[in-house]
N, C-alpha and C positions, 0 to 999 in steps of 0.2 A: 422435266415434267413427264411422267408416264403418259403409257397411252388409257390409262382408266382415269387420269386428273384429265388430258384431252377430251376425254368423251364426255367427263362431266363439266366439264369449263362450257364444251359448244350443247349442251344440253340446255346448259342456266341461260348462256346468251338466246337460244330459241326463245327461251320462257319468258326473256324479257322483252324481246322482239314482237314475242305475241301478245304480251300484254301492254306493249306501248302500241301496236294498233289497235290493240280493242280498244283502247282507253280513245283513238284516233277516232274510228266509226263510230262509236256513240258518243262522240258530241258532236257529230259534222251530222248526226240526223238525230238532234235534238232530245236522245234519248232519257231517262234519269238517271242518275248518278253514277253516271262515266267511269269513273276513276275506281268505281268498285266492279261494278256491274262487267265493266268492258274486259280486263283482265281478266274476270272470272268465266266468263263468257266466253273468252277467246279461246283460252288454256281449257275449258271445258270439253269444247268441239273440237278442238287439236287433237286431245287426251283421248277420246273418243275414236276418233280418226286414227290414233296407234301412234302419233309423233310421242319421242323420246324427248320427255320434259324431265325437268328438276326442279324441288326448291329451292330457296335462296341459303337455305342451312341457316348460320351466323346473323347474315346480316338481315335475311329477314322477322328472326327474332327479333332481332334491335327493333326494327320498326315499329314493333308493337309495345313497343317502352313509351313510345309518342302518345299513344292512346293514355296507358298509364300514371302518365304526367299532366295528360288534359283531364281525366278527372280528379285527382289529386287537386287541381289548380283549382276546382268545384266544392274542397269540403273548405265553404266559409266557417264561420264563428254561429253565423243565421241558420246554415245548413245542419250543424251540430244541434242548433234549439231545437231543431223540429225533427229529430229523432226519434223521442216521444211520442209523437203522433205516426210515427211509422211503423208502429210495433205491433197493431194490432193485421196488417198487413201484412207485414214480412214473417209472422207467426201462420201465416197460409200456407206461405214452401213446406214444410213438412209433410203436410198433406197433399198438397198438389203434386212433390214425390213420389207416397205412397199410393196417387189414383194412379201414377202413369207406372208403376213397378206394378201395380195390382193386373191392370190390364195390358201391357206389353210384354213380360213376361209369357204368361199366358198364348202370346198372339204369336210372340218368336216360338213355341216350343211346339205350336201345334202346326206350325211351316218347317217345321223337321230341325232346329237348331238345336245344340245341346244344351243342356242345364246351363255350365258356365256362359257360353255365347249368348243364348238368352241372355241372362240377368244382363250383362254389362250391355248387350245393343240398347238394354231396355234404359238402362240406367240415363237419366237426361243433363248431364253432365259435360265437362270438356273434351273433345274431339281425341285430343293427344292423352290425356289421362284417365279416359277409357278404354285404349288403347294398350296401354301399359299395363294396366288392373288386368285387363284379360288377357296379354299376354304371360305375365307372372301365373294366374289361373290357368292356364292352357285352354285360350279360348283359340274360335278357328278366327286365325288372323286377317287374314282378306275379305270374309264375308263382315267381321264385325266393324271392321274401319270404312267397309263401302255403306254401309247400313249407316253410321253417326255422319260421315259425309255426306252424304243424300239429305239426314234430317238439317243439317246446319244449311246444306244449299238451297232446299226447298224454301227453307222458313224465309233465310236471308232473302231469295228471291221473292216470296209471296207477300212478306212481309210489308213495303214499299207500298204496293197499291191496294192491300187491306189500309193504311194508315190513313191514304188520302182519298180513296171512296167510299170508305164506310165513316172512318172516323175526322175528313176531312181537314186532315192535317194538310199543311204543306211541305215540301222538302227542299226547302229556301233559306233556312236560319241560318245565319254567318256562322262556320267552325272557326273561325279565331279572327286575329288580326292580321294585317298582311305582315309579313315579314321584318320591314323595313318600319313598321310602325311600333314594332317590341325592344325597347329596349334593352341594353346588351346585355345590363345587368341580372333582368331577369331571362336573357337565353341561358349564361352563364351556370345562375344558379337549376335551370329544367335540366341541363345536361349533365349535370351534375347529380341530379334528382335522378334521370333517369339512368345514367351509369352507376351508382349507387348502390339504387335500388334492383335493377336488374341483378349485376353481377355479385351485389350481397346477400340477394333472395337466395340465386342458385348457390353460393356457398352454405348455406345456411338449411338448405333444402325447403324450400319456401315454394310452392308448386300455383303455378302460374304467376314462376317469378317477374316476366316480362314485364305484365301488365300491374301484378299486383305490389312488387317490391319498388318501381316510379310512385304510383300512386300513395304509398305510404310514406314512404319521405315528402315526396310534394305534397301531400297533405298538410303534413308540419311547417312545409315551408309555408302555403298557405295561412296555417291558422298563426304562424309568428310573426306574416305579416311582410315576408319575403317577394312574395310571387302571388299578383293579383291580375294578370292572363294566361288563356290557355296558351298552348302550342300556335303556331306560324299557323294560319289557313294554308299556304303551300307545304307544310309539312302531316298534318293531318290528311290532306290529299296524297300524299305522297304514303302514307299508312293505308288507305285504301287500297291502293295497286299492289301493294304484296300483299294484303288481306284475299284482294278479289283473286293473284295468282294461287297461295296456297288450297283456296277451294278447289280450284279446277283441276291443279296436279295432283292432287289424292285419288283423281281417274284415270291415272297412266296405266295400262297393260290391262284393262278392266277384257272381257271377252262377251263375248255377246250371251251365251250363257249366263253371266253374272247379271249383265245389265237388264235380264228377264225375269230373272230370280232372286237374287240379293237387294240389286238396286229396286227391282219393284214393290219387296217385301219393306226398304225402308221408306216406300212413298205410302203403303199404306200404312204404315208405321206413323208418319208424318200426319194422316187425315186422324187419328186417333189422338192425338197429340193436341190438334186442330178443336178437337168437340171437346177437351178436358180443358185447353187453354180458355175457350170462350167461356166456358161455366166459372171458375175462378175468375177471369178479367167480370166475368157480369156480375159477380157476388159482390168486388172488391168497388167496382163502380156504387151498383144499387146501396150501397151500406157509409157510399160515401167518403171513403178510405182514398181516392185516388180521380184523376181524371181520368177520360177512357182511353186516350194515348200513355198518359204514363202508366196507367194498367198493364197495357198490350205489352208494351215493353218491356214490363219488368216481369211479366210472366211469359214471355215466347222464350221457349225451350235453346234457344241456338245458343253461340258461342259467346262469350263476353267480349269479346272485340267486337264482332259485327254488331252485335246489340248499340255497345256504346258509340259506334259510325251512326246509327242511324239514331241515336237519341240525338246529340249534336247535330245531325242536320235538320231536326223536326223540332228542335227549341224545345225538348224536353226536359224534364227535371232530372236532370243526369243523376243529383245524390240520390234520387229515390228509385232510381233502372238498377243502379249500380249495387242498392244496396240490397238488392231481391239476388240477383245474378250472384252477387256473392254469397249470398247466405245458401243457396242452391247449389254453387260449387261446393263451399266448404262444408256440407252435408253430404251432398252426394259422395265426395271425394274420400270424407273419415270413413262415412255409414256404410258404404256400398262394399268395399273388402273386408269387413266387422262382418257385413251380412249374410257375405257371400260365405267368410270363413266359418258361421254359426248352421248355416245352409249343408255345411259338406260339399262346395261349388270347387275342388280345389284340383288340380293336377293328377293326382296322383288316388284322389275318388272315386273307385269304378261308375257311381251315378254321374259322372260327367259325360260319361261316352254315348 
């Protein structure tokens, strides 16, 4: 073993050291949801602190194939009927898109970012595949991945006690069955769903194959009548903890400078985000279209994993979070390099600099 596999072997073990006490401390003081919360919390204030963290690489993708497989395990035959009724709804994301391109853009350009880093900070989209986009674009790499960090950790974090003080949800609803109570048949055929799907998404180039290439096979398995529970309640827990660590190490080597400038530019970023989200979840409520939980949730800008942790634990209507989320990524994701490319947003574009 080298001494760079050394350095990152005892990096990963910090990261999970520090995320099995957070997960420690917030349940021994009663906190909510431990298992997310505490990991990302701990690896936050570590990250902060200057400790030399790592992701989990490999294996922490896997975990998010769990996710994938628990809503998969959601599209019943019933959930297919009332598609229809979702259409006037999910025909919102376009727009709700263009409010936050209209005025992020904008907001990043007049806080001194370049054309390309604008668009893509502004872009409300996946973490990793913003990321990408702007780097192929020649965006500035460190300020535009701490800016979609900060949006995903803020919402993630604020999100929780918006649900249960304003919208008086609770964060009680069983994520699955316990382990022991799933039959093996159907663990069998989830593992299968979710190695599948994952590692034939990424063949295939299927982007947000983790979550989305499980999800689609277990779908099928679902609607053929295969697989009629989620995931393990201890294994959907166990999706949380590398969830809450991946937040938090995206703040490794951050400098204090940054965390003045960058990160404070994506908290106002975040309160922008906040006044556009509330006028679409009030339109989608008032008109009827939704309740005000599964509103919130299928229009809060974060990541499609954390979203669908916190539908599952709020006994939300996962096909209808899941199917805003989506339709949000796979717009943003075609649209946003179309746009940027029709823009002149490109590398080699003197209006980039």
């Amino acid at each position: 073993m080298t001494r760079w596999q050394d350095r990152e072997l005892a990096a990963r073990g910090l990261t999970l050291a520090l995320a099995g006490a957070g997960v420690g401390v917030f349940w021994a003081a009663g906190l909510p949801l431990p298992f997310l919360f505490g990991p990302m919390a701990a690896c936050l204030l570590a990250a902060l602190a200057g400790a030399k963290l790592q992701g989990m690489g490999r294996l922490g993708k896997g975990m998010r194939t769990i996710l994938g497989v628990a809503v998969g395990a959601s599209v019943t035959p019933a959930l297919v009927g009332q598609l229809p009724a979702m259409a006037l709804s999910v025909a919102l994301i376009p727009l709700f898109i263009m409010s936050i391109a209209l005025v992020g853009v904008p907001l990043f350009r007049r806080a001194g970012l370049d054309p390309v880093t604008a668009w893509y900070a502004a872009m409300p989209g996946g973490l990793q595949d913003m990321v990408v986009f702007g780097q192929e674009a020649g965006a500035d790499m460190r300020r535009l991945s701490l800016i979609h960090a900060t949006r995903v950790l803020l919402i993630v974090t604020l999100a929780p006690p918006i649900l249960t003080r304003i919208y008086g949800a609770q964060l009680t609803a069983p994520m699955g069955a316990p382990l022991m109570e799933v039959p093996i048949t159907e663990l069998a055929f989830m593992l299968g769903a979710a190695l599948l799907g994952w590692l034939g998404g990424e063949k295939i180039g299927l982007f947000g194959a983790t979550i989305l290439g499980p999800m689609m096979v277990t779908a099928a398995l679902s609607l053929g009548d295969f697989i009629h529970m989620r995931p393990p309640a201890e294994l959907i827990l166990l999706a949380q903890v590398f969830i809450g660590m991946s937040v938090g190490v995206h703040y490794v080597g951050i400098t204090r400078r940054e965390l003045q400038s960058t990160v404070a530019l994506g908290v106002a970023f975040v309160l922008v985000l906040a006044l556009i989200t509330a006028i679409f979840v009030e339109a989608v409520v008032l008109t009827g279209l939704a309740d005000p939980v599964d509103a919130f949730l299928a229009f809060a800008p974060a990541g499609q994993a954390e979203m669908t942790v916190l539908a599952i634990i709020v006994g939300a209507d996962l096909g209808y979070v899941i199917l805003h989320h989506l339709t949000r990524m796979v717009l943003v994701i075609t649209g946003a390099p179309l746009a940027a490319r029709f823009m002149g947003y490109s590398r080699k574009n003197p209006k980039d600099r």
